[in-house]
C-alpha atoms as an extended CHARMM CRD file, in Angstrom:
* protein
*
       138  EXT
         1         1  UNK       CA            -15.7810000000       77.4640000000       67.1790000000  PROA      1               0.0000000000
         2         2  UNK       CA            -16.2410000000       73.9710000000       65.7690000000  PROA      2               0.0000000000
         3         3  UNK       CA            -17.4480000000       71.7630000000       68.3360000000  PROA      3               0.0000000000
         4         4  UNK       CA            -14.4990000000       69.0360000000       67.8700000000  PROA      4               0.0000000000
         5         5  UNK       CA            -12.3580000000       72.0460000000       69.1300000000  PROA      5               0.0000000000
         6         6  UNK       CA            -14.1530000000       71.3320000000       72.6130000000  PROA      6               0.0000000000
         7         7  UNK       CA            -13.3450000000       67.7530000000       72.5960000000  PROA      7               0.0000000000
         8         8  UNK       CA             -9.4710000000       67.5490000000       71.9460000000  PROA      8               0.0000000000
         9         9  UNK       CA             -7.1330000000       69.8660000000       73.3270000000  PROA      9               0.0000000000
        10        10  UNK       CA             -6.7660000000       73.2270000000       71.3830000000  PROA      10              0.0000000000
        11        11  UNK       CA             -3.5860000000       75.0770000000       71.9050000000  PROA      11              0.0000000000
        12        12  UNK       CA             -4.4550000000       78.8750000000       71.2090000000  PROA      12              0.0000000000
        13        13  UNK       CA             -0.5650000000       80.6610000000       70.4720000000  PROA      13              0.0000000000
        14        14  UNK       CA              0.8700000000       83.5610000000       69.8440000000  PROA      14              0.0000000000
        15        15  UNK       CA              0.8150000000       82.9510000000       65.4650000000  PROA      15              0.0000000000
        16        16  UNK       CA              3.4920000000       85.3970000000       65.0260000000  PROA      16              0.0000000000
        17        17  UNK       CA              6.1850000000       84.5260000000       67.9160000000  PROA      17              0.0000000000
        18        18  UNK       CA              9.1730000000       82.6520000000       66.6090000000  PROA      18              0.0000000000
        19        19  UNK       CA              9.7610000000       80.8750000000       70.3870000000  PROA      19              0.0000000000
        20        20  UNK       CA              5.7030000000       79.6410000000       70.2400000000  PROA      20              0.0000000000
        21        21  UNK       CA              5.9020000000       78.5880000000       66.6110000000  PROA      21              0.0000000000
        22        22  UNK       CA              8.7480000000       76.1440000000       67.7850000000  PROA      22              0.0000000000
        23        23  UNK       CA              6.6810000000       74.9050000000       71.0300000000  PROA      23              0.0000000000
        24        24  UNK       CA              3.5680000000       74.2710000000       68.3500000000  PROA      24              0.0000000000
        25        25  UNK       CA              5.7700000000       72.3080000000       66.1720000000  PROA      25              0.0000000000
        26        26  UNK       CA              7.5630000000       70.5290000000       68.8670000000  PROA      26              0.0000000000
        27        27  UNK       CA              3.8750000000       69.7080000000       70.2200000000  PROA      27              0.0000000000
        28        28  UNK       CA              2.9990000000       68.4200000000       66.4330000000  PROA      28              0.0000000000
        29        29  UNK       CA              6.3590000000       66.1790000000       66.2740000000  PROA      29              0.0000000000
        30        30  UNK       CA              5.6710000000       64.7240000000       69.8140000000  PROA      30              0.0000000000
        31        31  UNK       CA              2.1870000000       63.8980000000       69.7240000000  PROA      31              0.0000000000
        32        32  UNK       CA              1.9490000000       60.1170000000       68.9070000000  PROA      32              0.0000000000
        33        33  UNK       CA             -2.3180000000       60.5660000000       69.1330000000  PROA      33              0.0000000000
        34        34  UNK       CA             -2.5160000000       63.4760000000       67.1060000000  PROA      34              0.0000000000
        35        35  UNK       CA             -4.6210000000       65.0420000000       69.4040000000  PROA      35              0.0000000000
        36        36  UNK       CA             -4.3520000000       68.6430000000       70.1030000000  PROA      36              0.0000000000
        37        37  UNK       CA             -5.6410000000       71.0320000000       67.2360000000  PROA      37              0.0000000000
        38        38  UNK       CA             -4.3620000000       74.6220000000       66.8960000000  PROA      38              0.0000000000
        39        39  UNK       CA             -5.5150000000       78.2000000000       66.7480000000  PROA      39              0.0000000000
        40        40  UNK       CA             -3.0980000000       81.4270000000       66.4420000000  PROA      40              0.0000000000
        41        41  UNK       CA             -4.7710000000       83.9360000000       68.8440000000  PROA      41              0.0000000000
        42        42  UNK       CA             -4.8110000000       86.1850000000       66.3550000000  PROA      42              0.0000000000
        43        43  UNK       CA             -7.2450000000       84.1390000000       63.7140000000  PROA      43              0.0000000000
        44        44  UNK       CA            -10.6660000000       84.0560000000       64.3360000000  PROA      44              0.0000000000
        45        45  UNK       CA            -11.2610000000       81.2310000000       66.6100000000  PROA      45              0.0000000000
        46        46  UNK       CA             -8.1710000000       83.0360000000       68.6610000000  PROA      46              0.0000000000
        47        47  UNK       CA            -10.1890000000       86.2860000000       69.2990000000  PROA      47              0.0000000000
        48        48  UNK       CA            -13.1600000000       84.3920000000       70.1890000000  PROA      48              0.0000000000
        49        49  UNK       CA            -11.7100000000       83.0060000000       72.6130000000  PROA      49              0.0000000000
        50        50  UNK       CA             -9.9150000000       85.8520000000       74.0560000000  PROA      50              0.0000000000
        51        51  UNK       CA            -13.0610000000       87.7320000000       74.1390000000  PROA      51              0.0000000000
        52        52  UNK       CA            -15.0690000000       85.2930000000       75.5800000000  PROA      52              0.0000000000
        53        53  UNK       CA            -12.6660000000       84.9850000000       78.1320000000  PROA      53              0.0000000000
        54        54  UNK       CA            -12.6460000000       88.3130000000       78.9170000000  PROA      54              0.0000000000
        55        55  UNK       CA             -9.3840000000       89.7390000000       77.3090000000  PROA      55              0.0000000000
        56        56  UNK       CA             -8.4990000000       92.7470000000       75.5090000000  PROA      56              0.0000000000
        57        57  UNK       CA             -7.0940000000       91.2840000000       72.4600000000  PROA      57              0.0000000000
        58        58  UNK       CA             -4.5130000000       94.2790000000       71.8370000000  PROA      58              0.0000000000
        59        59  UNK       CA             -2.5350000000       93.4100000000       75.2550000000  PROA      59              0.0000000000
        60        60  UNK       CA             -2.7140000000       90.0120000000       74.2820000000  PROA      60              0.0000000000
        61        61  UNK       CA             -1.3890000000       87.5820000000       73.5310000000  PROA      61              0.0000000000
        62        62  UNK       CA              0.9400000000       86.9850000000       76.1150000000  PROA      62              0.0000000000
        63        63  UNK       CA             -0.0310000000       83.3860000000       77.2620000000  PROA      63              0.0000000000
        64        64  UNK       CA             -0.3240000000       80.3310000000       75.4970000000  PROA      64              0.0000000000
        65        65  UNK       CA             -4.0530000000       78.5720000000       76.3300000000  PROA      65              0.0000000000
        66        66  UNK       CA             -5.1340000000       75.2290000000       76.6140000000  PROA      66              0.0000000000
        67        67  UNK       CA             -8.6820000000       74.0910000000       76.4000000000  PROA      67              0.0000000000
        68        68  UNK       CA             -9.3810000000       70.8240000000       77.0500000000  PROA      68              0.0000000000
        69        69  UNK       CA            -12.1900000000       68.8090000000       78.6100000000  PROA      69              0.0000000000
        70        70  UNK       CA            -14.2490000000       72.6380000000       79.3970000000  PROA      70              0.0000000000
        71        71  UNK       CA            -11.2770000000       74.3880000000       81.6910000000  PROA      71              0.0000000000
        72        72  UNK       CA             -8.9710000000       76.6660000000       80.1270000000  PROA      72              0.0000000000
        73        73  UNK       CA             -5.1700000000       76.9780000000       81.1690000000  PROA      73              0.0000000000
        74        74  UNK       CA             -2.8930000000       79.1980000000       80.9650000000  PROA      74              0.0000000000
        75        75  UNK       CA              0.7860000000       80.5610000000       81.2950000000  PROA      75              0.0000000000
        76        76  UNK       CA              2.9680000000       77.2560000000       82.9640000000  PROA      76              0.0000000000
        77        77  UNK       CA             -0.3460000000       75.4870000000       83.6350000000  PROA      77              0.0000000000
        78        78  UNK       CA             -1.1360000000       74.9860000000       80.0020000000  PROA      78              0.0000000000
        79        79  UNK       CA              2.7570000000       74.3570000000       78.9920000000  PROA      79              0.0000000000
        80        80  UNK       CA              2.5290000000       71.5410000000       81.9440000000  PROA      80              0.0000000000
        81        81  UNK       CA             -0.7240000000       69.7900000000       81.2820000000  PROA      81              0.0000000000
        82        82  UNK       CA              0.3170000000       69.9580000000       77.5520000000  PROA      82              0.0000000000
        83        83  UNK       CA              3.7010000000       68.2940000000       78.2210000000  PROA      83              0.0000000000
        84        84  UNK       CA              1.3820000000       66.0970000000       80.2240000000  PROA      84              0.0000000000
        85        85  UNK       CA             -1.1660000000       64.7290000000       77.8500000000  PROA      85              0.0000000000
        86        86  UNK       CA              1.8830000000       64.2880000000       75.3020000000  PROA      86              0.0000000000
        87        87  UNK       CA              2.5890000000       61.4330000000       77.7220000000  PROA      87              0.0000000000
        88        88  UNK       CA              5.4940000000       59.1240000000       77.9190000000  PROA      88              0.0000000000
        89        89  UNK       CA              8.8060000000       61.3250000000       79.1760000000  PROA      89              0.0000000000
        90        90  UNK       CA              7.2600000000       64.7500000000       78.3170000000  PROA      90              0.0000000000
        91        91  UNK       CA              4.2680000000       63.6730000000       81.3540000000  PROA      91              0.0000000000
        92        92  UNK       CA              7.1980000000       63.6880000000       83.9380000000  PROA      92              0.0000000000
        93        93  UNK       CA              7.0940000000       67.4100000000       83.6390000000  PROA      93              0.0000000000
        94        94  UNK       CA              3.5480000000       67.5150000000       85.6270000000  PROA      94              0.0000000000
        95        95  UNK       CA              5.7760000000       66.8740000000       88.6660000000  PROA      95              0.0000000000
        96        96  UNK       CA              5.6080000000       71.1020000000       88.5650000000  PROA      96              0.0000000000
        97        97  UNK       CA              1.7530000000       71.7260000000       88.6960000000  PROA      97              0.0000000000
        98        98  UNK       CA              2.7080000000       71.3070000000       93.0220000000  PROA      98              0.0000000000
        99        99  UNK       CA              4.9160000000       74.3590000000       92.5680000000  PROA      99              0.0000000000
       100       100  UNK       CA              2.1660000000       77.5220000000       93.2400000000  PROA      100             0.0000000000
       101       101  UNK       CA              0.9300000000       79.0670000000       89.9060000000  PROA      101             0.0000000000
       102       102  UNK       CA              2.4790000000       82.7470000000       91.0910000000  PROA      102             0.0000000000
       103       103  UNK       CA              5.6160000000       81.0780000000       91.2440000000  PROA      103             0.0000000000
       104       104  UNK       CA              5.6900000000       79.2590000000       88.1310000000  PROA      104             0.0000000000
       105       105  UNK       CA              4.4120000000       81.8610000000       86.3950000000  PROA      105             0.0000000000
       106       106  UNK       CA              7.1780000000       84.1040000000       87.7740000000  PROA      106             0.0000000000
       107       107  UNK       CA              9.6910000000       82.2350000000       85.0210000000  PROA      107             0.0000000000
       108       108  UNK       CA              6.8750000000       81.8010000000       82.1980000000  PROA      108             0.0000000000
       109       109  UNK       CA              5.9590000000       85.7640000000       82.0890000000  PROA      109             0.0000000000
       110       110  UNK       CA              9.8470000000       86.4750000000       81.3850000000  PROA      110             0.0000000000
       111       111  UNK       CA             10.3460000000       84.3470000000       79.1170000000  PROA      111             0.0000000000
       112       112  UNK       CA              7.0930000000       85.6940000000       77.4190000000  PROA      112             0.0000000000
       113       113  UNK       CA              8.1570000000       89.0090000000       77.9780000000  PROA      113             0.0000000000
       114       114  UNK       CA             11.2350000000       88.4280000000       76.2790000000  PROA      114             0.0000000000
       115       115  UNK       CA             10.1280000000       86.3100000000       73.4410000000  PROA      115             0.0000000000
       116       116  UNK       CA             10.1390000000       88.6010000000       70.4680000000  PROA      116             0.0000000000
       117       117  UNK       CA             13.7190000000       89.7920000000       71.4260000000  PROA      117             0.0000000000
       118       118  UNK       CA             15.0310000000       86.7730000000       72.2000000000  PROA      118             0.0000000000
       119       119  UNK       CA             13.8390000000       84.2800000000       69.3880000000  PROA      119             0.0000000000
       120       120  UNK       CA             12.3900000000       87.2240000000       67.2100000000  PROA      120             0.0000000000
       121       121  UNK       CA              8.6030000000       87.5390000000       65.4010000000  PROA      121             0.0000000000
       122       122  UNK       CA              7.4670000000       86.8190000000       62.4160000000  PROA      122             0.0000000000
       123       123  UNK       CA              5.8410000000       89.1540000000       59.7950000000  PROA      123             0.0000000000
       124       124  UNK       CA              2.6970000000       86.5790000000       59.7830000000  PROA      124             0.0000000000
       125       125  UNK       CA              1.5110000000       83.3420000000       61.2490000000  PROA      125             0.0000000000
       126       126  UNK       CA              2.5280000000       79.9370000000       60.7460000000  PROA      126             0.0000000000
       127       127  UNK       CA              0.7330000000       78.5260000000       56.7280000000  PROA      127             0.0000000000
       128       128  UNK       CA              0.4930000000       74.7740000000       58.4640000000  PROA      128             0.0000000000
       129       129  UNK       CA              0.8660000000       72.1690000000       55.5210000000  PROA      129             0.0000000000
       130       130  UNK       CA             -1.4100000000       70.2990000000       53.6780000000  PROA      130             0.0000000000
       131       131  UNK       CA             -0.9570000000       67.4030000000       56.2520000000  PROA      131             0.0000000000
       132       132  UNK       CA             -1.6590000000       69.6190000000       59.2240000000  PROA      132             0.0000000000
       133       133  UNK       CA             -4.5710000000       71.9230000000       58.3200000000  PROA      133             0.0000000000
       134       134  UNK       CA             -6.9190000000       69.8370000000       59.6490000000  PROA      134             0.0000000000
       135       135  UNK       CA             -5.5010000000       70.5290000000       62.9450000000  PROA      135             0.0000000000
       136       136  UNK       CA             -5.6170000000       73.8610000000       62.2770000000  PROA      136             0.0000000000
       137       137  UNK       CA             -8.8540000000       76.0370000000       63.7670000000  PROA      137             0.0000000000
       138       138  UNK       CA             -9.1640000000       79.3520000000       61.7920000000  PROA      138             0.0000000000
C-alpha cells in the first residue's frame, strides 16, 4: 500500500454496496480537509488489508475499516471516529464511542446484514471521477 495511505485516514468499503457507496460520498461531500483516501475492499489495496488483518476475504466484507494514525477500526467504531475527524456537527456523534462496542455493534451488523436488500448492490464498484482518483487507493 502506498505509504500516504498510512498517514491520512483510509476508509476500506464494501465497492459494490449501494448503502456504503452513499456513506463514501457523503464522507467526500463533508470533508472540508480532504483528508481521508479510499479503497473498495475488493481492489487490491482492500484484500491486502483484509489479509493482513487476518480475514477471509470471501465472508467479507461486512465492515467498513478505518486506518488512521496505525489502529484499525471497525463496524460503529470506524463510522464514529470517521464522523469524528469530519469535525464540526458530524464530531458530536463521538458522544457514542462510551456506549460498549457489543452494543453498538448490535445495530451496525443489521444494518450490514441487511444492506444489499435494503439499498441494493451494484454490478461493480464505484469509477471515482477525475477529481477524486487521487483519493482513490487501488
Amino acid at each position: 500500500m502506498q505509504k500516504e495511505g498510512r498517514e491520512r485516514p483510509v476508509v476500506y468499503f464494501d465497492g459494490v454496496c449501494n448503502l456504503c457507496d452513499r456513506s463514501v460520498r457523503f464522507i467526500i461531500r463533508n470533508d472540508k480537509k480532504q483528508q481521508f483516501l479510499f479503497a473498495p475492499l475488493q481492489s487490491n489495496a482492500g484484500t491486502l488489508v483484509l489479509n493482513n488483518l487476518g480475514f477471509n476475504t470471501k465472508n467479507e466484507p461486512n465492515s467498513v475499516i478505518l486506518e488512521y494514525k496505525g489502529k484499525y477500526y471497525f463496524r460503529s467504531g470506524a463510522a464514529l471516529n470517521i464522523l469524528n475527524l469530519l469535525g464540526g456537527f458530524w464530531s458530536m456523534a463521538y458522544i457514542f464511542i462510551i456506549v460498549p462496542p457489543f452494543i453498538r455493534d448490535i445495530v451496525y451488523n443489521i444494518i450490514s446484514k441487511n444492506r444489499y436488500k435494503w439499498y441494493g448492490k451494484s454490478e461493480a464498484c464505484m469509477v471515482p471521477t477525475p477529481e477524486l482518483k487521487a483519493r482513490f487507493l487501488v
